[in-house]
PDBQT receptor file of N, H, CA, C and O in Angstrom, charges set to zero:
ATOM      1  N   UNK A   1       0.843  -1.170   0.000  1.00  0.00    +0.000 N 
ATOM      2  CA  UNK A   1       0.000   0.000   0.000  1.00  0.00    +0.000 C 
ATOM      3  C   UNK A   1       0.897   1.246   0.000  1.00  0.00    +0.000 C 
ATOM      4  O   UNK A   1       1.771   1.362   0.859  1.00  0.00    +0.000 OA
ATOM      5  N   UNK A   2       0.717   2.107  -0.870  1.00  0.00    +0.000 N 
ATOM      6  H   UNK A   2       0.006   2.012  -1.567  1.00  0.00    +0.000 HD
ATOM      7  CA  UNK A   2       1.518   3.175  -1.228  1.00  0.00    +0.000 C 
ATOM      8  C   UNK A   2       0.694   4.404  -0.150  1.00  0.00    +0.000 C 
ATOM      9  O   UNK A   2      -0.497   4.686  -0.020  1.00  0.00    +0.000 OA
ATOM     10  N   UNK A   3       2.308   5.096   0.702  1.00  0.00    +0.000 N 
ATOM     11  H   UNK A   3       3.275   4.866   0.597  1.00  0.00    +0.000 HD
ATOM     12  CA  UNK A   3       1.572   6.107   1.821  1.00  0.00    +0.000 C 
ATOM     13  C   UNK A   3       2.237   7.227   1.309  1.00  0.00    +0.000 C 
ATOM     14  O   UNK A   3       3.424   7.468   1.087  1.00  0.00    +0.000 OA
ATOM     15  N   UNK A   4       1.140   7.889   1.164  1.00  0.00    +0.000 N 
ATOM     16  H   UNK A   4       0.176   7.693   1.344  1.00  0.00    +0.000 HD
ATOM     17  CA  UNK A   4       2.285   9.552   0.023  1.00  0.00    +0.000 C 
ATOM     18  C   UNK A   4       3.003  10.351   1.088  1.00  0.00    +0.000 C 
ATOM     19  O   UNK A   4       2.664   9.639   2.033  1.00  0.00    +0.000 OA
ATOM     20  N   UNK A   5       3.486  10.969   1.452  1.00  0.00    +0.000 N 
ATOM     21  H   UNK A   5       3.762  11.548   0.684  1.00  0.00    +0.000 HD
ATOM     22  CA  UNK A   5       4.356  11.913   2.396  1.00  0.00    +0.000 C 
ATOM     23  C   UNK A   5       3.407  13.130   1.906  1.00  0.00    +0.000 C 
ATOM     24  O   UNK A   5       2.920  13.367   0.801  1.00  0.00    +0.000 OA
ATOM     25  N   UNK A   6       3.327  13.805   3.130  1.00  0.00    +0.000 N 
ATOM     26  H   UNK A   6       3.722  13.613   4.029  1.00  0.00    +0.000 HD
ATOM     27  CA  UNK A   6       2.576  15.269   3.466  1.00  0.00    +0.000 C 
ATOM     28  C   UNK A   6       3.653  16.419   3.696  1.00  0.00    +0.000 C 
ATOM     29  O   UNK A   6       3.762  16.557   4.915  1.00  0.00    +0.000 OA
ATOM     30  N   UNK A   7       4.299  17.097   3.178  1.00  0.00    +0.000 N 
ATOM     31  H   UNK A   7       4.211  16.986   2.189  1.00  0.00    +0.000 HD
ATOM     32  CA  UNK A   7       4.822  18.341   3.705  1.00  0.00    +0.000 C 
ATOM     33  C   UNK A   7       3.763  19.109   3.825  1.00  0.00    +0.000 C 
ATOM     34  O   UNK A   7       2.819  18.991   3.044  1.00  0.00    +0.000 OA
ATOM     35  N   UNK A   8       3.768  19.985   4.798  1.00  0.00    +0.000 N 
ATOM     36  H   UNK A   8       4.535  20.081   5.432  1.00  0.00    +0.000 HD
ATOM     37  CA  UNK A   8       3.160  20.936   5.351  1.00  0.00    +0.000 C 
ATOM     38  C   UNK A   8       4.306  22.047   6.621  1.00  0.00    +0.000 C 
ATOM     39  O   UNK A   8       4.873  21.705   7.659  1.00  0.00    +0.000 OA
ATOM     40  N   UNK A   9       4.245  23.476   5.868  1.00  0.00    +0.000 N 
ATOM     41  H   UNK A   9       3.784  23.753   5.025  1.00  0.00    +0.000 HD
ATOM     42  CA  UNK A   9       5.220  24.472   6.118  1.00  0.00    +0.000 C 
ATOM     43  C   UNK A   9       4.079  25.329   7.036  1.00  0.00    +0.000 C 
ATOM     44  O   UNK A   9       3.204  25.913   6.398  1.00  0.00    +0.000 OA
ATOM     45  N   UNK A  10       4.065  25.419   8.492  1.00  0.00    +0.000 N 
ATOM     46  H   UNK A  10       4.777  24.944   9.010  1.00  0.00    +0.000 HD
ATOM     47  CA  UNK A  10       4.049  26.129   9.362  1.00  0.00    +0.000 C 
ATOM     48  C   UNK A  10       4.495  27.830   9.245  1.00  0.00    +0.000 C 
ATOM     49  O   UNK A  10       5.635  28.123   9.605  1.00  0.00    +0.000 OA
ATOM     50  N   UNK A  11       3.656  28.831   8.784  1.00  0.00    +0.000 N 
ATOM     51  H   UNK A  11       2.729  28.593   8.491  1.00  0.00    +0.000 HD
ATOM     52  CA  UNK A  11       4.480  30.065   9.008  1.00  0.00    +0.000 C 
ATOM     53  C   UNK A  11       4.211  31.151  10.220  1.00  0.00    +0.000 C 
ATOM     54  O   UNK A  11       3.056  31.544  10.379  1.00  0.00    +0.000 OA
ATOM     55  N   UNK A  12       5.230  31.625  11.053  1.00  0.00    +0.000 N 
ATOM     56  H   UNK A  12       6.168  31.305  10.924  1.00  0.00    +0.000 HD
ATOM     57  CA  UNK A  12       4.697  32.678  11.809  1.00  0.00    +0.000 C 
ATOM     58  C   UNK A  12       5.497  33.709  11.597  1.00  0.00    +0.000 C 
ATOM     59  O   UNK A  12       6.655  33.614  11.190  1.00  0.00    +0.000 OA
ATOM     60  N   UNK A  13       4.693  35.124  11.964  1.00  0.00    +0.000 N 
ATOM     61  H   UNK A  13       3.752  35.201  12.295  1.00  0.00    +0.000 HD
ATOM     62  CA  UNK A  13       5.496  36.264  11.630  1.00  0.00    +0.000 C 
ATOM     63  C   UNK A  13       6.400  36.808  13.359  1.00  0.00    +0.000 C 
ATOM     64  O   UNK A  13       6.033  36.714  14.530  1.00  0.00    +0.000 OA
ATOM     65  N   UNK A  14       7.257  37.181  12.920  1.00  0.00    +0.000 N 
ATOM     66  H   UNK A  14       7.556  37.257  11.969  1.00  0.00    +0.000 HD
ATOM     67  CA  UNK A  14       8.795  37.719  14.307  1.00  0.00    +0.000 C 
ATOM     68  C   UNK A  14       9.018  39.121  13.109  1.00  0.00    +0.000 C 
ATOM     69  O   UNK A  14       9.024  39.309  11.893  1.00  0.00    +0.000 OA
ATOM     70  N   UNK A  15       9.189  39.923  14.463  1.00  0.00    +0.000 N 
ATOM     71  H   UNK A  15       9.184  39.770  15.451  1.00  0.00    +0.000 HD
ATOM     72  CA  UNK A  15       9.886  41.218  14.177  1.00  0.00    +0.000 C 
ATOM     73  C   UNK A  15      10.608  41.616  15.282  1.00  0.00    +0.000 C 
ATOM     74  O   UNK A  15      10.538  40.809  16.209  1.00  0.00    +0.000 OA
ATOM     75  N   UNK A  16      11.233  42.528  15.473  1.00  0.00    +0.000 N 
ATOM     76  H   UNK A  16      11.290  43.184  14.720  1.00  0.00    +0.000 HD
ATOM     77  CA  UNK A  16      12.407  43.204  16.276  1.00  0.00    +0.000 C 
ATOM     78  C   UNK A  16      11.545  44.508  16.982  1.00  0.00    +0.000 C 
ATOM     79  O   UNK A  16      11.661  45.423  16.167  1.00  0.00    +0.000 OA
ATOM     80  N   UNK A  17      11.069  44.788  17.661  1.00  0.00    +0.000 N 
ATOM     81  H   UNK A  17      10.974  44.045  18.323  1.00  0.00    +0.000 HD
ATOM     82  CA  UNK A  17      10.325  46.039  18.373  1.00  0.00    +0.000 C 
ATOM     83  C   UNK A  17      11.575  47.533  18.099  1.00  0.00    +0.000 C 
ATOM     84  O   UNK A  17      12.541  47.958  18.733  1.00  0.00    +0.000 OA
ATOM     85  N   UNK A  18      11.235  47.727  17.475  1.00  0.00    +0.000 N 
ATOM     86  H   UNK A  18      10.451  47.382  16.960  1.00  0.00    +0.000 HD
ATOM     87  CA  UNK A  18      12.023  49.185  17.205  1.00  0.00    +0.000 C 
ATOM     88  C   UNK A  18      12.442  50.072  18.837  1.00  0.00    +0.000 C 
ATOM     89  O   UNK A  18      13.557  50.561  19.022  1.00  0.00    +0.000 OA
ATOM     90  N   UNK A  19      11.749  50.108  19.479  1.00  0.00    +0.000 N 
ATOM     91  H   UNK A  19      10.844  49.711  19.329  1.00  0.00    +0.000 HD
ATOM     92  CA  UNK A  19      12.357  50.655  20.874  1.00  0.00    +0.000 C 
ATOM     93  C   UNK A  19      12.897  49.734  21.658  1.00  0.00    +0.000 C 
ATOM     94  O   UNK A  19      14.104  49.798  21.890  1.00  0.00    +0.000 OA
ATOM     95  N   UNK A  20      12.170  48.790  22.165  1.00  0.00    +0.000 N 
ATOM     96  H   UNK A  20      11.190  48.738  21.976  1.00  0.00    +0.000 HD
ATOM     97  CA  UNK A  20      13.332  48.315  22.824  1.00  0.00    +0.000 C 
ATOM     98  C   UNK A  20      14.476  46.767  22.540  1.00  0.00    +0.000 C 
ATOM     99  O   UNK A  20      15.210  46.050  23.220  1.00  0.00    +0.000 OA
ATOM    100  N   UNK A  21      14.053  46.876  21.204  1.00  0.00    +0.000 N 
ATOM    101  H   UNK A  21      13.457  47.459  20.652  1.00  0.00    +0.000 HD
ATOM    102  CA  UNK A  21      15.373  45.839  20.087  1.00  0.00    +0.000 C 
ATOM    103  C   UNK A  21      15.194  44.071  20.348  1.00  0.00    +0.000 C 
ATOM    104  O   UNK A  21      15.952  43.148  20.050  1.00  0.00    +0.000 OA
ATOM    105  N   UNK A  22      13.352  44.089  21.288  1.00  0.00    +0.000 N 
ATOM    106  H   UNK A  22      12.737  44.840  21.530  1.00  0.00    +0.000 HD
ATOM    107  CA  UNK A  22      13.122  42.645  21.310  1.00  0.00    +0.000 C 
ATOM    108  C   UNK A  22      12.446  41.937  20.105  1.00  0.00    +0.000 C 
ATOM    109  O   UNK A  22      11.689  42.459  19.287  1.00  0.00    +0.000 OA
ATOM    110  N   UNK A  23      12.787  40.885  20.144  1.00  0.00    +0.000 N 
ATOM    111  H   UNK A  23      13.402  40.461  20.808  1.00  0.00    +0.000 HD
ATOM    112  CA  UNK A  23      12.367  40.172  19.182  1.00  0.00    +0.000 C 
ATOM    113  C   UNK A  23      10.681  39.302  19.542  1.00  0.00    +0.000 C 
ATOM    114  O   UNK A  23      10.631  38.332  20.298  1.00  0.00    +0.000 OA
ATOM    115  N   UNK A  24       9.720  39.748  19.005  1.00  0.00    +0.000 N 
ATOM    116  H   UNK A  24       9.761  40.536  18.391  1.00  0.00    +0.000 HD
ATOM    117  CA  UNK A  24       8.427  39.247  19.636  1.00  0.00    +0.000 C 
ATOM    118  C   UNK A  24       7.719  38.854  17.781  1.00  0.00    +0.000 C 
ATOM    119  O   UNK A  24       7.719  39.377  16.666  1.00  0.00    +0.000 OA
ATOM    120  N   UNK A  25       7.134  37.448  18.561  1.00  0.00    +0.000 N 
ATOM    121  H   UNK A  25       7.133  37.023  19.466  1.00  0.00    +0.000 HD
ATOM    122  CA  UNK A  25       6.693  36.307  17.616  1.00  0.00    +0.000 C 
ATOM    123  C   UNK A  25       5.185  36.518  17.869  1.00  0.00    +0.000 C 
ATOM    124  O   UNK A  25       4.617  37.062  18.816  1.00  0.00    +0.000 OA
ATOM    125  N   UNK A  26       4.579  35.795  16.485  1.00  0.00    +0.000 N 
ATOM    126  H   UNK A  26       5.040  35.354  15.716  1.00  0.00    +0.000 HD
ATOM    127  CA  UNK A  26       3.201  35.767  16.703  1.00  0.00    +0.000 C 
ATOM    128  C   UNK A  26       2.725  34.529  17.090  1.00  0.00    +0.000 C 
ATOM    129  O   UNK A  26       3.597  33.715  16.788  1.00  0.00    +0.000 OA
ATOM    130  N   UNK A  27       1.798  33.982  17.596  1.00  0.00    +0.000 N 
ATOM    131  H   UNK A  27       1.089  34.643  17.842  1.00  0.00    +0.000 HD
ATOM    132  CA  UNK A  27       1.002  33.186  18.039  1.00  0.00    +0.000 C 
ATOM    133  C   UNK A  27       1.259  32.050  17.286  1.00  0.00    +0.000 C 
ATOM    134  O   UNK A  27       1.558  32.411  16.148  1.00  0.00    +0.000 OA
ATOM    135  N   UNK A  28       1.288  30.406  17.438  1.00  0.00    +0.000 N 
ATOM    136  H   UNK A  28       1.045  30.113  18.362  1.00  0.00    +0.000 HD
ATOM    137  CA  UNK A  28       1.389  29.595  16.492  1.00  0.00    +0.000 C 
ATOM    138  C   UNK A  28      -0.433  29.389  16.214  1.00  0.00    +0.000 C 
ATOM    139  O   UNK A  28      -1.218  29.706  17.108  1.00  0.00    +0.000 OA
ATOM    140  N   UNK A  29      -0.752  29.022  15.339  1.00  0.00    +0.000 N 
ATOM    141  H   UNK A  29      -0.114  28.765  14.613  1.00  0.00    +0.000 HD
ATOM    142  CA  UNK A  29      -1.979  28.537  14.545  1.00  0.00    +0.000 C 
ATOM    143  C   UNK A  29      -2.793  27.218  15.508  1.00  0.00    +0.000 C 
ATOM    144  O   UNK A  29      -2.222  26.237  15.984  1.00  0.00    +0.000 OA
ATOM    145  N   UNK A  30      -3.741  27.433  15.570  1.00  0.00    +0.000 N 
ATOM    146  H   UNK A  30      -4.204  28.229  15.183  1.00  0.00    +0.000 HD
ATOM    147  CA  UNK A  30      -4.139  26.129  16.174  1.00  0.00    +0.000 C 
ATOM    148  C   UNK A  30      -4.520  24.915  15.102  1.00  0.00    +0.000 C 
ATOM    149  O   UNK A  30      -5.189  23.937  15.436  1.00  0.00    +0.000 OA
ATOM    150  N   UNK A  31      -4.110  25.080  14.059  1.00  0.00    +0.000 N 
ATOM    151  H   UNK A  31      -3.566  25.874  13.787  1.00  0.00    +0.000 HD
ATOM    152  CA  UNK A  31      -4.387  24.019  13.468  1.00  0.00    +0.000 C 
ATOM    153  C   UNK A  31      -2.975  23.063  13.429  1.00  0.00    +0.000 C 
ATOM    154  O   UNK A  31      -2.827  21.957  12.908  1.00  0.00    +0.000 OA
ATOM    155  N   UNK A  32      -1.986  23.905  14.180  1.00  0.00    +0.000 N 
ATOM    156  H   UNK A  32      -2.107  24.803  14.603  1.00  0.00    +0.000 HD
ATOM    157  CA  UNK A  32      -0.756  22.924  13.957  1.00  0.00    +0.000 C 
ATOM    158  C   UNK A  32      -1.386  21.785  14.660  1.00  0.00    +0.000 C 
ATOM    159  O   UNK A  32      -2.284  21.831  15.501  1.00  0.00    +0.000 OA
ATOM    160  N   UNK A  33      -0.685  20.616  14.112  1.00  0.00    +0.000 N 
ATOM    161  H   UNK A  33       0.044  20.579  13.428  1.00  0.00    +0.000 HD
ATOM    162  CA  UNK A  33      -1.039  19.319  14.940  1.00  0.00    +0.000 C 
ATOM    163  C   UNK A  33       0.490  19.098  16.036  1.00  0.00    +0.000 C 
ATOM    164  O   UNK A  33       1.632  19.425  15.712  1.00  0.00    +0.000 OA
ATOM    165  N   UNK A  34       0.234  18.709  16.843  1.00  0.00    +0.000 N 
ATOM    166  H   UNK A  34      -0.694  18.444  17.107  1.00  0.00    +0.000 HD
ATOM    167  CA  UNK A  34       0.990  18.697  18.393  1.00  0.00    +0.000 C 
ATOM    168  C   UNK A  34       2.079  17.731  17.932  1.00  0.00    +0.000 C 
ATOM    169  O   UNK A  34       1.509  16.821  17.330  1.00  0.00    +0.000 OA
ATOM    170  N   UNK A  35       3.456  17.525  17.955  1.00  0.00    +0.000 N 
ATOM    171  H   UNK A  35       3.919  18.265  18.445  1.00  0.00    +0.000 HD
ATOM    172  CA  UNK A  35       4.027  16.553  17.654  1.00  0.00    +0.000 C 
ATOM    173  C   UNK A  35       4.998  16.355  16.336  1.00  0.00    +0.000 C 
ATOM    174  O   UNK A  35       5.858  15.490  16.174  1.00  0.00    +0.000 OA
ATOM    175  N   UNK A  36       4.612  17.395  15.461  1.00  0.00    +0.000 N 
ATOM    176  H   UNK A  36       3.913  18.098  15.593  1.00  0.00    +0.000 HD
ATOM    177  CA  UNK A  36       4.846  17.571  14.460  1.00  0.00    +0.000 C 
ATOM    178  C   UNK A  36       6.469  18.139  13.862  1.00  0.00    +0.000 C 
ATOM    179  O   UNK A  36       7.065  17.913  12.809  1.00  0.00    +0.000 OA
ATOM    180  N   UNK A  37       6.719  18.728  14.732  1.00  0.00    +0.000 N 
ATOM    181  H   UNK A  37       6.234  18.911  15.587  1.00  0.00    +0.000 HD
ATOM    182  CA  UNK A  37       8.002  19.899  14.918  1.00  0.00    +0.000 C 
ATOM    183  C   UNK A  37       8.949  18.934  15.617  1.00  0.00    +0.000 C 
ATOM    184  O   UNK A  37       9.521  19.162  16.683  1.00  0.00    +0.000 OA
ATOM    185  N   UNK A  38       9.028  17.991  14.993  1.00  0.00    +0.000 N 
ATOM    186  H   UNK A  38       8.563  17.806  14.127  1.00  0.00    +0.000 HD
ATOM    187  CA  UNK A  38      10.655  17.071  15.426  1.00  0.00    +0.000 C 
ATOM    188  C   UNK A  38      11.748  17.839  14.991  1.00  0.00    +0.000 C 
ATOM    189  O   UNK A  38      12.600  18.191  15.807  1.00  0.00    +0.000 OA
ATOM    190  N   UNK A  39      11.819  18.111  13.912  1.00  0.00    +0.000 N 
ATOM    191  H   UNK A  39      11.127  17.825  13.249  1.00  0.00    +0.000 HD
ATOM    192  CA  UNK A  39      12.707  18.635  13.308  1.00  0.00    +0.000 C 
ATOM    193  C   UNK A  39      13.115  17.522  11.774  1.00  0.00    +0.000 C 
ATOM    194  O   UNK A  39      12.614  16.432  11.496  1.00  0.00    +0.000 OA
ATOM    195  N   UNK A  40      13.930  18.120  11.192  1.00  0.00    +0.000 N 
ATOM    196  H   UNK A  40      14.337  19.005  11.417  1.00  0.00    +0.000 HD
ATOM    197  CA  UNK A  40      14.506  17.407  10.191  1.00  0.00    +0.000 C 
ATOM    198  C   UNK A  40      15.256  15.773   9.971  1.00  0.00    +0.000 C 
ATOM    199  O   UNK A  40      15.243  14.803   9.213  1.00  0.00    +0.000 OA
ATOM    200  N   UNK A  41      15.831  16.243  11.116  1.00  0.00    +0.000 N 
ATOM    201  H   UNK A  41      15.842  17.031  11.732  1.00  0.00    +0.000 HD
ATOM    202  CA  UNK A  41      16.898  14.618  11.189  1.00  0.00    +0.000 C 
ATOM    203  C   UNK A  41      15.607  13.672  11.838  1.00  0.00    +0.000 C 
ATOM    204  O   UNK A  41      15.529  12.535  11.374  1.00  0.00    +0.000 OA
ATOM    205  N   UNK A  42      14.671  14.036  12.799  1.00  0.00    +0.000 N 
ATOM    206  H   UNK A  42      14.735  14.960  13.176  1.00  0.00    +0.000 HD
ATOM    207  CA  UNK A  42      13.898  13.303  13.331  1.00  0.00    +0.000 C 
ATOM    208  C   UNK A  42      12.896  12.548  12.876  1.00  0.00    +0.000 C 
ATOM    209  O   UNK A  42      12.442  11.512  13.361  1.00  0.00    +0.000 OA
ATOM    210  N   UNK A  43      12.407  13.443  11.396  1.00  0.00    +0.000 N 
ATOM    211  H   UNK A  43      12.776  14.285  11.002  1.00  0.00    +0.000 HD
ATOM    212  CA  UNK A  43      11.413  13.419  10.674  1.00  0.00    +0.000 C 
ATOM    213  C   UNK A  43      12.320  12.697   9.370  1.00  0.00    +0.000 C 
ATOM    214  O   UNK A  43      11.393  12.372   8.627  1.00  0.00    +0.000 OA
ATOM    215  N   UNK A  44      13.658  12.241   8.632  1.00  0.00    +0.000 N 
ATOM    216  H   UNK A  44      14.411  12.505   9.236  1.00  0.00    +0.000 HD
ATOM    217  CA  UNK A  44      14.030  11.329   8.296  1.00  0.00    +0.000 C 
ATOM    218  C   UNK A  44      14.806  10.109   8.746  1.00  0.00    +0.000 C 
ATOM    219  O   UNK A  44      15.394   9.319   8.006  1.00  0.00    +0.000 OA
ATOM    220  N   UNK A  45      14.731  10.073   9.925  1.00  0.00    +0.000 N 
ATOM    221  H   UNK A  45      14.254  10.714  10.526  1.00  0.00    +0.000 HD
ATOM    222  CA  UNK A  45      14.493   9.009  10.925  1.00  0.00    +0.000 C 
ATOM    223  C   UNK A  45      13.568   7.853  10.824  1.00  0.00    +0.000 C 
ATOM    224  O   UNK A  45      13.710   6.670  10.512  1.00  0.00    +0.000 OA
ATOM    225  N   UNK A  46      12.278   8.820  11.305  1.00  0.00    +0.000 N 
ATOM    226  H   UNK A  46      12.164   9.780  11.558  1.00  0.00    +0.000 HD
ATOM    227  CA  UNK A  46      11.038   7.878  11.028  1.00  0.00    +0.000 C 
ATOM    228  C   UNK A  46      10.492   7.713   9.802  1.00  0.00    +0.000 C 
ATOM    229  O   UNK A  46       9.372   7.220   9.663  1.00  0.00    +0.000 OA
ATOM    230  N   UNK A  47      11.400   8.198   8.580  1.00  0.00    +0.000 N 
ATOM    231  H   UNK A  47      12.310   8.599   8.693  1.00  0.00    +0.000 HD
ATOM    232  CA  UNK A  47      11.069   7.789   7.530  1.00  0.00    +0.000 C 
ATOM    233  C   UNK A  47      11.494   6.716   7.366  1.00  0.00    +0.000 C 
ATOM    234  O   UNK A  47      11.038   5.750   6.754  1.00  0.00    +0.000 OA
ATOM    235  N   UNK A  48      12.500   6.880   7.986  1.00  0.00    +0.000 N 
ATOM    236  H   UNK A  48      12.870   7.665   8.483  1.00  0.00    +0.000 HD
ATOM    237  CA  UNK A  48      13.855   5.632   7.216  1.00  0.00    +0.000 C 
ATOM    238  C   UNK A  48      13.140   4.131   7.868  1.00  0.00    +0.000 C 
ATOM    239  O   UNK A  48      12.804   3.060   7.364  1.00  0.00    +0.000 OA
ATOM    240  N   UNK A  49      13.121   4.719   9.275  1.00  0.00    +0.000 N 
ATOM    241  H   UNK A  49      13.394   5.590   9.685  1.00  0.00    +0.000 HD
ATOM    242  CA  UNK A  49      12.388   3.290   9.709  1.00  0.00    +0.000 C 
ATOM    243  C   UNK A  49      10.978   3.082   9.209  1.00  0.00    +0.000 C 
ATOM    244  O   UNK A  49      10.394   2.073   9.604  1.00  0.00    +0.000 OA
ATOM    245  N   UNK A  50      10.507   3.711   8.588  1.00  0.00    +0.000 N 
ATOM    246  H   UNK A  50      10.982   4.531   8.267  1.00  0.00    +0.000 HD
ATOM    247  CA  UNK A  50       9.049   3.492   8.442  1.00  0.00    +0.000 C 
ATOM    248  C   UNK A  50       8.669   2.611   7.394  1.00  0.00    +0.000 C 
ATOM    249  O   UNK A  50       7.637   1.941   7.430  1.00  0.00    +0.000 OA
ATOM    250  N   UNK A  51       9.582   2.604   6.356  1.00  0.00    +0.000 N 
ATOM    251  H   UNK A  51      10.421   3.148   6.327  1.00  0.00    +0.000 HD
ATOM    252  CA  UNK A  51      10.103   1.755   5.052  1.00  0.00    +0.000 C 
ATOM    253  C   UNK A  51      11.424   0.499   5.405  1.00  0.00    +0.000 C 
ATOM    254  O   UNK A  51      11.880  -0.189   4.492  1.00  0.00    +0.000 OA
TER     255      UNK A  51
C-alpha cells in the first residue's frame, strides 16, 4: 500500500520592536497538529524506519 508523504510548512510572523530591540513572535496557529516539529533529522528518521 503506497503512503504519500505530506509536507506541510508552518508560518509565523517575528519582528524586532524598534524601541526596545526585542524580538516578539506571533502566536502559532491552532491548526498545527501537536508533535509535528521534530525537526529534520527526526522526521528522516522515522522515515527511514518506516520503510
Amino acid at each position: 500500500m503506497d503512503r504519500p508523504i505530506q509536507i506541510v510548512e508552518y508560518e509565523r510572523y517575528t519582528w524586532i520592536c524598534s524601541v526596545c530591540r526585542e524580538t516578539q513572535r506571533a502566536h502559532w496557529s491552532p491548526e498545527i497538529v501537536p508533535g509535528q516539529d521534530i525537526g529534520i533529522t527526526g522526521q528522516a528518521f522515522l522515515g527511514w524506519i518506516n520503510n
